[in-house]
N, CA and C of each residue as an Amber inpcrd file, in Angstrom:
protein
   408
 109.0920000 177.8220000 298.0420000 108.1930000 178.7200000 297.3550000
 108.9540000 179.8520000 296.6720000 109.9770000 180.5970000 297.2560000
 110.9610000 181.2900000 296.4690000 111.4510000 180.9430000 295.0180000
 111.5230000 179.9230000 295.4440000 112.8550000 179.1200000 294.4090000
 111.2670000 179.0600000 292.8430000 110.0080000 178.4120000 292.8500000
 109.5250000 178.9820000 292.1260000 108.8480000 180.3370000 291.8730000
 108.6750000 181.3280000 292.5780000 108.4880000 182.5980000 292.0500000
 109.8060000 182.9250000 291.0640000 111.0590000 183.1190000 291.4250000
 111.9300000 183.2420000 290.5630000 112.2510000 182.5110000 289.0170000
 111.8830000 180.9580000 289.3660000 111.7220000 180.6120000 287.7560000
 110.1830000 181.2520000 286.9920000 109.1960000 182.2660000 287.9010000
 108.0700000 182.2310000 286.9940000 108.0850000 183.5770000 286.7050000
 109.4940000 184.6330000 287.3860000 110.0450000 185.7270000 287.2470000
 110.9850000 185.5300000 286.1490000 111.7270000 184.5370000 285.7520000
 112.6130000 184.5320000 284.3390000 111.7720000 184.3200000 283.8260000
 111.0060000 183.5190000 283.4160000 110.2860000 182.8720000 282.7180000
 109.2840000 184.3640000 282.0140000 109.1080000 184.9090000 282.7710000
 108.1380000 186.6310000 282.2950000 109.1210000 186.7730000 281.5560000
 110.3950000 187.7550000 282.4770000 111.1030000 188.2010000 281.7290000
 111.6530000 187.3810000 280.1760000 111.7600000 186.6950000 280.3630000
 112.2430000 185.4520000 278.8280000 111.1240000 186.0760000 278.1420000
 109.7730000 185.9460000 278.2130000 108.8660000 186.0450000 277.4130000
 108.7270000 187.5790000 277.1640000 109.0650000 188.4960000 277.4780000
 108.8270000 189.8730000 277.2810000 109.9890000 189.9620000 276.7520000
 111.3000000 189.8540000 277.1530000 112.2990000 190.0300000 275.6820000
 111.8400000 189.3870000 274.6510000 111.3990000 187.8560000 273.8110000
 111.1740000 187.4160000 273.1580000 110.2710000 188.4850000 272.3220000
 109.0850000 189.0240000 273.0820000 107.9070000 189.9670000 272.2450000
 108.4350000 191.0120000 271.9360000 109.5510000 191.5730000 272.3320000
 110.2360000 192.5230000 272.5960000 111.2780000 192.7920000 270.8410000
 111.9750000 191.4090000 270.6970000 112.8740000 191.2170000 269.7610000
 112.7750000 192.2100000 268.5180000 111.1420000 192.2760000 268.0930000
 111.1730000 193.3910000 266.6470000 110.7420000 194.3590000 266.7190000
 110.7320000 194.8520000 268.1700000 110.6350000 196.8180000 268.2610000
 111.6980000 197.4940000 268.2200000 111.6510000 197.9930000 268.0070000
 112.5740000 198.8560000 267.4060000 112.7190000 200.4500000 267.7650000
 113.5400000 200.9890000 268.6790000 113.3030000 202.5390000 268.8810000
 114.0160000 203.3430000 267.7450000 114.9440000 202.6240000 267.0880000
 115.1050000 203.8470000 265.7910000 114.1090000 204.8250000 265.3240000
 114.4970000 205.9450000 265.2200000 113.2850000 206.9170000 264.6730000
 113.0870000 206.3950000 263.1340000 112.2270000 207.2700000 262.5220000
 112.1720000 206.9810000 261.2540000 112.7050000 207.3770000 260.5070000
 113.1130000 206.8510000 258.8290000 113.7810000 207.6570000 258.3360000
 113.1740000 208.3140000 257.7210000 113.7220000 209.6780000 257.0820000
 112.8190000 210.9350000 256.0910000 112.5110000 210.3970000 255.4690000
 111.8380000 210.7720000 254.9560000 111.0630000 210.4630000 253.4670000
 112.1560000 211.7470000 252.3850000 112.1580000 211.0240000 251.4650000
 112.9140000 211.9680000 250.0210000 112.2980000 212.9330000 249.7430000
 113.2640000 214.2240000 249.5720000 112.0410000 214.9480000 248.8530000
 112.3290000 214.8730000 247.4700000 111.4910000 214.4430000 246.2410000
 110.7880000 214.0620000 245.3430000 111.7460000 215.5170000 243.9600000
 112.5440000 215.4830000 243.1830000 112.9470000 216.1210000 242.5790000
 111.3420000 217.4330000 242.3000000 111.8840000 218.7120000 241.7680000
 110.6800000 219.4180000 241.3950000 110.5630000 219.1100000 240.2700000
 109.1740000 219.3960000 239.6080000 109.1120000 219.1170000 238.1650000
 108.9490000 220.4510000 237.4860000 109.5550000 220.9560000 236.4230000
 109.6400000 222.2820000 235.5370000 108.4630000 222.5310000 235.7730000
 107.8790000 224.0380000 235.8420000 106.7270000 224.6940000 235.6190000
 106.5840000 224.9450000 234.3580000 104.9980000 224.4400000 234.0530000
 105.4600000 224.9250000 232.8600000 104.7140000 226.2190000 232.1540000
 105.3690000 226.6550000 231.4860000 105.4910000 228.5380000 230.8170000
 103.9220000 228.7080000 230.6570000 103.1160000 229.2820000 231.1330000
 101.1150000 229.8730000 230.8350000 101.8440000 230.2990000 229.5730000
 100.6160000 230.0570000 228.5850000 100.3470000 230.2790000 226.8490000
 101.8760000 230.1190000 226.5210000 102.7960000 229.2910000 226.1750000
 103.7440000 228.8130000 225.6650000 105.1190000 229.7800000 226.1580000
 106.1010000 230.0330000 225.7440000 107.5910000 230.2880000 225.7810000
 108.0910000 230.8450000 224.6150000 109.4220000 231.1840000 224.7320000
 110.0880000 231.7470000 223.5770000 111.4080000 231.2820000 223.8940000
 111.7970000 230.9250000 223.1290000 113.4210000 230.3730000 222.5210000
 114.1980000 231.6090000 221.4130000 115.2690000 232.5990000 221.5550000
 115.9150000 233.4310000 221.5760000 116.7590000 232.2710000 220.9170000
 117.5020000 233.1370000 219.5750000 118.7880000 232.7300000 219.0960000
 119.3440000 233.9410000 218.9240000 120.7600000 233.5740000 219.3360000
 121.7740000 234.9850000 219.0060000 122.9820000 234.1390000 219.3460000
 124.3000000 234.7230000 218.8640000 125.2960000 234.2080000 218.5760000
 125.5770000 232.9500000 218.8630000 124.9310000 232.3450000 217.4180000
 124.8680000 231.1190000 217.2780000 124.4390000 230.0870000 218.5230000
 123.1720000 230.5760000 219.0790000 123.0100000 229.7120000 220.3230000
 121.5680000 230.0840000 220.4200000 120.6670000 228.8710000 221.3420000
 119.6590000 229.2970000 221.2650000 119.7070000 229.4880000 223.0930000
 118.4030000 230.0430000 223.4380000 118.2560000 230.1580000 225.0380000
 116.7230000 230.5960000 224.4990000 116.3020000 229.8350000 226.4060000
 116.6300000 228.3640000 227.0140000 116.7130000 227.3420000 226.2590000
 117.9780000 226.6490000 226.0790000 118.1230000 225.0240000 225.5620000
 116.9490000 224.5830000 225.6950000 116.4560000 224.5170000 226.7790000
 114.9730000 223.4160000 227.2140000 114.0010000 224.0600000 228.0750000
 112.3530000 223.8150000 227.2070000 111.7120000 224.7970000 227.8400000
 110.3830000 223.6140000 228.3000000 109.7130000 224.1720000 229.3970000
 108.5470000 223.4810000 229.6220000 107.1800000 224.2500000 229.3450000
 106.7070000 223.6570000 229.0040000 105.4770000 224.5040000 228.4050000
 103.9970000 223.5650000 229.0220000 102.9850000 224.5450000 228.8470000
 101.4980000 223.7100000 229.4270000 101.3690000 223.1530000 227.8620000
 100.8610000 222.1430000 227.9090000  99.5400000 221.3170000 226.3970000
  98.9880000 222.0850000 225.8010000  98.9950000 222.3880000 224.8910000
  97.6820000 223.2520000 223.9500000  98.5640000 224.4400000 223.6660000
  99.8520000 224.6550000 224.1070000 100.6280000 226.2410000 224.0470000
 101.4740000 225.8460000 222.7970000 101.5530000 227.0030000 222.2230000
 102.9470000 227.3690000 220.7410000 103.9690000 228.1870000 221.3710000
 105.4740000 227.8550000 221.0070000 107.0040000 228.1420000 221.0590000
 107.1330000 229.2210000 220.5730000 107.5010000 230.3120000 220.6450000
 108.0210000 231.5430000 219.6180000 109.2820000 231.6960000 219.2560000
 109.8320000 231.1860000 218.3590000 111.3050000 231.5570000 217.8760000
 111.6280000 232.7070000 217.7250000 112.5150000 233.5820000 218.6670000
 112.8460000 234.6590000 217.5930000 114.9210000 234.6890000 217.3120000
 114.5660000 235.1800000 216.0370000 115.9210000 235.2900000 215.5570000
 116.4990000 236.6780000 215.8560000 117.8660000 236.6890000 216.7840000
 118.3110000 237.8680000 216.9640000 119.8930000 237.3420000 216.5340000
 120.0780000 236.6940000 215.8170000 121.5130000 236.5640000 215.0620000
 121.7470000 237.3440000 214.0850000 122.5970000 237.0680000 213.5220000
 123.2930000 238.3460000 212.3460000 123.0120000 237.0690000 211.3480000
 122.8250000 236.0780000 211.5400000 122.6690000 234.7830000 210.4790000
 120.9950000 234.4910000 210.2580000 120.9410000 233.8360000 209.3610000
 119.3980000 233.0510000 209.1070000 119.6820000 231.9720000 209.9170000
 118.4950000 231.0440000 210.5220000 118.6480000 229.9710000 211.0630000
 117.0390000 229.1020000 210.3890000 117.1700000 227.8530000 210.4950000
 116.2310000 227.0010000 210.0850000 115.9710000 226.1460000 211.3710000
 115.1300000 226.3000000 211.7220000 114.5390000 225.5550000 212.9150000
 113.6900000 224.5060000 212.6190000 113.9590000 223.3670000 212.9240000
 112.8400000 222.0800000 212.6410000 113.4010000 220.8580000 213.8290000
 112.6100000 219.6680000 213.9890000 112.2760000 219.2130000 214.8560000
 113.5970000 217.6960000 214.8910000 113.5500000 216.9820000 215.9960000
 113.8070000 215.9850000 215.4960000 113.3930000 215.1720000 214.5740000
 114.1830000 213.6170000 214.2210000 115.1550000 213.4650000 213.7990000
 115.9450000 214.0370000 212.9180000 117.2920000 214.5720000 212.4540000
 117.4550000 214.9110000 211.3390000 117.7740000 213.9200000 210.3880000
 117.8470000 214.1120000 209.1620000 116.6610000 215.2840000 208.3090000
 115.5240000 214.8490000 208.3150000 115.1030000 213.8700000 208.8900000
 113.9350000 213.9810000 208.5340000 112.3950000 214.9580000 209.4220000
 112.7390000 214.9180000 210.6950000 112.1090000 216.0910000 211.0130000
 110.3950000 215.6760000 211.1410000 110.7430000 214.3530000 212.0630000
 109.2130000 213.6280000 211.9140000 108.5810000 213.2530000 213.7430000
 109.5000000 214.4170000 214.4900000 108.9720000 213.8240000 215.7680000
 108.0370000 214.3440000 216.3750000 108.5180000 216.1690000 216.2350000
 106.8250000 216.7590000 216.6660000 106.9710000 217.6210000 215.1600000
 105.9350000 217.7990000 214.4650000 105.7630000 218.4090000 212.9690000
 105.4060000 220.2010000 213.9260000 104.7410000 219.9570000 215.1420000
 104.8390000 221.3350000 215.1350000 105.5790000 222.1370000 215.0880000
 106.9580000 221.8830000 215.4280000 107.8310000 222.6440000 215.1130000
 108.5730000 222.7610000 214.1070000 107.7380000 222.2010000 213.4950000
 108.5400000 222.6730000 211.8140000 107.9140000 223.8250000 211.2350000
 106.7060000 224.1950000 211.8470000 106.3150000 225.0110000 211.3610000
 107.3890000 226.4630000 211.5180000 108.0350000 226.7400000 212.2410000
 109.0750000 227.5970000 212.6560000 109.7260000 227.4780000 211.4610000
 110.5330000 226.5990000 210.5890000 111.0610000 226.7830000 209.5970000
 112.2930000 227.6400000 209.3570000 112.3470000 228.2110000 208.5720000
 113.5050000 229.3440000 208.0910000 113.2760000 230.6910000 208.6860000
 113.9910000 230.9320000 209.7130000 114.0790000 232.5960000 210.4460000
 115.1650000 233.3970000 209.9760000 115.1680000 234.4790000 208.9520000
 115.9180000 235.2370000 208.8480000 116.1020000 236.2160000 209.7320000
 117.0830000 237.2400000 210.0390000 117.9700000 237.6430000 211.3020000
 116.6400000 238.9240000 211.9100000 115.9890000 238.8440000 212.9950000
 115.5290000 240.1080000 213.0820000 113.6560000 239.1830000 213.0510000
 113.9110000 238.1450000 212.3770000 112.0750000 237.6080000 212.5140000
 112.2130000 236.5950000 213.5010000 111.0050000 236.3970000 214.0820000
 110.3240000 235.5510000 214.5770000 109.0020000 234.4540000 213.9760000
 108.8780000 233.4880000 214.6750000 107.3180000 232.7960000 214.3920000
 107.2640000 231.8040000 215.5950000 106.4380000 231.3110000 215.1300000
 105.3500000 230.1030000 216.9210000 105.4330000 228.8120000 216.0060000
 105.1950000 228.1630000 216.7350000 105.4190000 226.9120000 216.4670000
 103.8720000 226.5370000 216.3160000 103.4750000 225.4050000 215.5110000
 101.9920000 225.1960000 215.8840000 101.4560000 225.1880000 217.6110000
 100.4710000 224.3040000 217.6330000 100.1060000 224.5910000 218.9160000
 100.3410000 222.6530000 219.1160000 101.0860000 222.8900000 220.3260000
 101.7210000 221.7790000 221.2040000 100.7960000 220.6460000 222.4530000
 100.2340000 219.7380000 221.2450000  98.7750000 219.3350000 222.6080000
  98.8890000 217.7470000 222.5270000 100.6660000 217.1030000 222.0510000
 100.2970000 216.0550000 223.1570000 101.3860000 216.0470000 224.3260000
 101.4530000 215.5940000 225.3280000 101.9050000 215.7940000 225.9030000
 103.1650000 214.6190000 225.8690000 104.9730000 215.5740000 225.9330000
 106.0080000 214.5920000 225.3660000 107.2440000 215.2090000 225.1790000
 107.8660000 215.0810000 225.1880000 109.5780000 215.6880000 225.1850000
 110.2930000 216.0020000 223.8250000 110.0840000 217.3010000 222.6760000
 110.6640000 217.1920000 221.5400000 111.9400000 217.6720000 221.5960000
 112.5370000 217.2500000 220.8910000 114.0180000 217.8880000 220.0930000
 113.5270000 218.4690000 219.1220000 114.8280000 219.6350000 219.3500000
 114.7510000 220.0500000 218.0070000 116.3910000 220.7170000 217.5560000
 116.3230000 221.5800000 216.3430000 117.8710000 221.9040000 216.1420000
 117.7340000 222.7240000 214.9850000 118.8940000 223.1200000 214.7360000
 118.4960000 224.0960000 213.8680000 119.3420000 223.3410000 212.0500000
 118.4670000 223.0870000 211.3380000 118.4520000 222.1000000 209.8920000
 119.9500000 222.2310000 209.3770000 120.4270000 223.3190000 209.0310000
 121.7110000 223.5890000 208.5610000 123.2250000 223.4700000 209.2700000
 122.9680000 223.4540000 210.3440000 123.6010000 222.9260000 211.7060000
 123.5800000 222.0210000 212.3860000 123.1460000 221.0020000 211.8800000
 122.5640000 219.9910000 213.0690000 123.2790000 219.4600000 213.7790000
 124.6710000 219.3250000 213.8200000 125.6930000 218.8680000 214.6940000
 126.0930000 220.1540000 215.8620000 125.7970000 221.1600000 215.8040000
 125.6960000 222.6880000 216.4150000 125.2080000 221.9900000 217.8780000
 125.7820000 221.7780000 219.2120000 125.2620000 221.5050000 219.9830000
 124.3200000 222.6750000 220.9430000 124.6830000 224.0570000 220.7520000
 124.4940000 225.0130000 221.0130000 122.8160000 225.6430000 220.5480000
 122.7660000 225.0210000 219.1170000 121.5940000 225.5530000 218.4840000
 120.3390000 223.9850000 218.4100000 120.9760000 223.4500000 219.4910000
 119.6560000 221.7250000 219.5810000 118.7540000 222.3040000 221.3020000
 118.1080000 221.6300000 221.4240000 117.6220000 222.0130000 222.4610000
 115.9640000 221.0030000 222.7500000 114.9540000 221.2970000 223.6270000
 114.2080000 220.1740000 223.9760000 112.7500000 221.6730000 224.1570000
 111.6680000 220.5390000 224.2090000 110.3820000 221.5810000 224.7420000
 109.3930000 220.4230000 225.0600000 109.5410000 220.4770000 226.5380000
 108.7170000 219.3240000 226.8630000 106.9190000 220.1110000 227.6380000
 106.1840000 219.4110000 226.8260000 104.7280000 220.0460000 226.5150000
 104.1930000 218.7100000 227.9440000 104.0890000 219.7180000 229.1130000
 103.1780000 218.6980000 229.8690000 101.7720000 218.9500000 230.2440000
């Protein structure tokens, strides 16, 4: 009678390692935390040029908001959009146009939501004076 209790004692044990095989005590792993996404600027932003540079390169803005260029260079600058020349990716910012030293203007108003380039027309290889305004 021994001799089978012990085979019906492996025989458990066999079967409880077997159920056993895909648990797992590893904890879990983290979860990622998720890059932040830009806030973006209440009623639009402003983009600053001065010695030969614009700031911020890249701005985030809410939908429905206009850009304000202002020119604080000793130069004129022409501000318009991607591609060059042709200047056909967001038209709102062409409205900015030609800033002589000391003016400003806004860009139309920015309502779809999308990532523009832009640069300044007479410069366009100027890596300093290109920059982005992504309208979310």
């Amino acid at each position: 009678m021994m001799v089978t209790w012990r085979f019906v004692r492996a025989g458990s044990m066999a079967i409880l390692l077997a159920a056993c095989a895909d648990c797992s005590s590893s904890s879990p792993s983290p979860t990622p935390t998720p890059a932040p996404t830009p806030t973006p600027t209440p009623g639009g932003g402003t983009i600053t040029i001065a010695n030969n540079a614009v700031s911020p390169r890249n701005i985030t803005i809410a939908r429905g908001s206009q850009v304000t260029f202002v020119n604080n260079d000793s130069r004129r600058h022409d501000m318009y959009s991607n591609p060059h020349p042709e200047h056909t990716d967001c038209p709102e910012i062409n409205d900015v146009g030609t800033l002589n030293p000391g003016q400003s203007r806004q860009t139309g108003n920015m309502n779809t939501v999308r990532t523009c380039g832009y640069h300044d027309h007479n410069q366009d290889t100027v890596v300093s004076l290109q920059g982005t305004i992504t309208i979310q």
